[in-house]
C-alpha positions in Angstrom: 0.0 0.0 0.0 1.4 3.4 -1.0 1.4 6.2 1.8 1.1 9.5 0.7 2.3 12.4 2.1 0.7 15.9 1.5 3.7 17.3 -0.3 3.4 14.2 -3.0 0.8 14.9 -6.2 -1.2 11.4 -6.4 -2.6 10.8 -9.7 -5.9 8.8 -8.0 -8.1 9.1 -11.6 -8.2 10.3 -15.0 -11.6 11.7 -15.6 -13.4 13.9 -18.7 -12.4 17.3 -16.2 -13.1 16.8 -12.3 -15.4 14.1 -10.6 -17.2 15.1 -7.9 -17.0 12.1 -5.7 -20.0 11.6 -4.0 -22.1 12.2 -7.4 -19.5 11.0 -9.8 -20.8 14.4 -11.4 -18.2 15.9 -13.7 -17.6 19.7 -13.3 -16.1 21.8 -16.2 -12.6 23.3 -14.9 -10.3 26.6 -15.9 -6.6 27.4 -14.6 -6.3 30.7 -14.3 -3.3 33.0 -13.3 -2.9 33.2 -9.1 -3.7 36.8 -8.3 -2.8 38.9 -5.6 -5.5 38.4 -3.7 -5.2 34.8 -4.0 -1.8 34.6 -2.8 -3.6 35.9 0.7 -5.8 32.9 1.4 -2.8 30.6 0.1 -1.1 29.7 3.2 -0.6 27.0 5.6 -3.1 28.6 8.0 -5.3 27.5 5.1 -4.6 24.1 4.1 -1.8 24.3 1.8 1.6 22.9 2.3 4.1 24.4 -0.1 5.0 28.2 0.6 3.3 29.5 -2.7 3.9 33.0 -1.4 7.8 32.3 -2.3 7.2 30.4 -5.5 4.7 33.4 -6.6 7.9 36.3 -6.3 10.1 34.3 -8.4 9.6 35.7 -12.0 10.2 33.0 -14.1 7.5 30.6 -12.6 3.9 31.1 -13.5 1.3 30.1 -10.7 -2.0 28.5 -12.2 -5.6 27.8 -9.7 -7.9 24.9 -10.9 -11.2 26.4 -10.9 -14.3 24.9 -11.2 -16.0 26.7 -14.7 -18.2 29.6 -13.8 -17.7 29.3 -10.4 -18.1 33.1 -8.9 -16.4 32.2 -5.6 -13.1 30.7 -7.7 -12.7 28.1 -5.4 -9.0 26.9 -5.7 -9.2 23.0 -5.8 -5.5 22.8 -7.1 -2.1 25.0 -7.4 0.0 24.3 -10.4 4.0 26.0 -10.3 5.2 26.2 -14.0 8.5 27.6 -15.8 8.9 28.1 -19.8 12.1 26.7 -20.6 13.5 26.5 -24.0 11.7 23.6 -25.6 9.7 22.1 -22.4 7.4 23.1 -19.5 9.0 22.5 -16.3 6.7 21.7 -13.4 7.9 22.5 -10.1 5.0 22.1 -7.4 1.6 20.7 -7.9 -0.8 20.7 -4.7 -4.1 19.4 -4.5 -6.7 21.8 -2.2 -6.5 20.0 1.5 -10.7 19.3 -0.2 -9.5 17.2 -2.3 -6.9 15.0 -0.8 -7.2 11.1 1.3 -10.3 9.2 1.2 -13.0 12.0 2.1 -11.8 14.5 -0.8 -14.3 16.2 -2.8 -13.1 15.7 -6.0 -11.4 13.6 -8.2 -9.4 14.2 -10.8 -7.6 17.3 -9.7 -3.4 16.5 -9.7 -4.0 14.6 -13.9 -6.0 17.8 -14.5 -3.5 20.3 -14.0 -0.8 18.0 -15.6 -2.8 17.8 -18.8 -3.3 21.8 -18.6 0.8 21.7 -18.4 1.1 19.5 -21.6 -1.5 21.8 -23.2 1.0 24.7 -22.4 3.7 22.9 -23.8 2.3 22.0 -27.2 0.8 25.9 -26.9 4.3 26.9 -26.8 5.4 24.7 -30.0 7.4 22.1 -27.6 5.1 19.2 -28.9 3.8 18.3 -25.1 7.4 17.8 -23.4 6.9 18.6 -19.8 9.5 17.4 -17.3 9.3 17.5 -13.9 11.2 15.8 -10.5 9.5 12.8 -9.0 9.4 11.5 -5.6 10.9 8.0 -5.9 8.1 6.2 -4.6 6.0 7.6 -7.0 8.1 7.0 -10.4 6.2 3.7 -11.2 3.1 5.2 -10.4 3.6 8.3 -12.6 4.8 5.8 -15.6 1.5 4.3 -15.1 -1.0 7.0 -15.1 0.8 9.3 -16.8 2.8 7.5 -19.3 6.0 9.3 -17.9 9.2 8.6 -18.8 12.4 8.2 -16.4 14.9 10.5 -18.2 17.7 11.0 -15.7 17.3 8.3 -12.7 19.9 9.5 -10.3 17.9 12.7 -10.5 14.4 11.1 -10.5 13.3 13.3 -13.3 10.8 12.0 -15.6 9.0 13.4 -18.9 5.9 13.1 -20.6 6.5 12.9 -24.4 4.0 13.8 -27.2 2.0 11.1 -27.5 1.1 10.6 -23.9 0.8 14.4 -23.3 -1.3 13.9 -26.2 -3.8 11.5 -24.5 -4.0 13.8 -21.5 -4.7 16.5 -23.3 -7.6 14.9 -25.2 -8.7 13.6 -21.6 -9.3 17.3 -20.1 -9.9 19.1 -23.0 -12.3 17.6 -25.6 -10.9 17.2 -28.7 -8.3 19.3 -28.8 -6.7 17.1 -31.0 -8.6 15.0 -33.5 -8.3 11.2 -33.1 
């Protein structure tokens, strides 16, 4: 049995967007820019383990929310840390909302979700889906698994997801993004 701490992203499901749990209702998601105002109610007081306050000042990463579509509140169900590189997406922290994390969460779905939105970014940006990222070595077999990850450089547990699986995920959040 795999035991997961908070600071690990879990890939528990790949669903159409998010799953509402309880329902197994799907809800239409965004990931929009972390604003000012967000950066207030991210904190550990909060819920959320990383210190996004200090990932938001450095310039080269982009913070991302998942949002449920429409919703006027913006309820953050996931954080997503992102750098442009030359030819890739780097992904340096992913959190699921406190909501959505163990056996009680709310919804399903979240951590694949804001992967795929990376691997959108990438082919967005001409890098043909390459996003890389660093792996908790527990997790490596796990994220070759649901993610169709690759194990580039072992000693460094970094691992990429190449075009045709970014692909697939892709296709899985965003409806037909690419046809076939």
């Amino acid at each position: 049995m795999l035991v997961m701490k908070r600071k690990e992203f879990y890939i528990d499901k790949i669903t159409k967007c998010i799953e509402e749990v309880a329902t197994k209702r799907i809800f239409e998601t965004e990931m929009l820019l972390v604003t000012k105002e967000d950066m207030k109610k991210i904190t550990k007081k909060n819920g959320w383990d990383f210190p996004w306050k200090v990932y938001g000042k450095l310039p080269e990463r982009k913070i991302y929310k998942l949002c449920i579509k429409g919703d006027p509140n913006q309820v953050i169900h996931g954080l997503l840390s992102i750098e442009i590189m030359d030819n890739y997406i780097e992904m340096h922290h992913i959190e699921n909302a406190l909501h959505n994390y163990s056996k009680n969460k709310q919804y399903a779905g979240v951590c694949a979700n804001m992967v795929a939105f990376a691997c959108k970014k990438s082919f967005e940006h001409n890098f043909e889906g390459f996003v890389a990222f660093k792996a908790k070595t527990n997790l490596i077999e796990h994220y070759q698994k649901t993610l169709e990850a690759e194990l580039i450089f072992p000693k460094q547990s970094r691992m990429a997801i190449f075009p045709e699986a970014a692909k697939k995920l892709v296709n899985s959040y965003y409806k037909n993004y690419f046809n076939g």
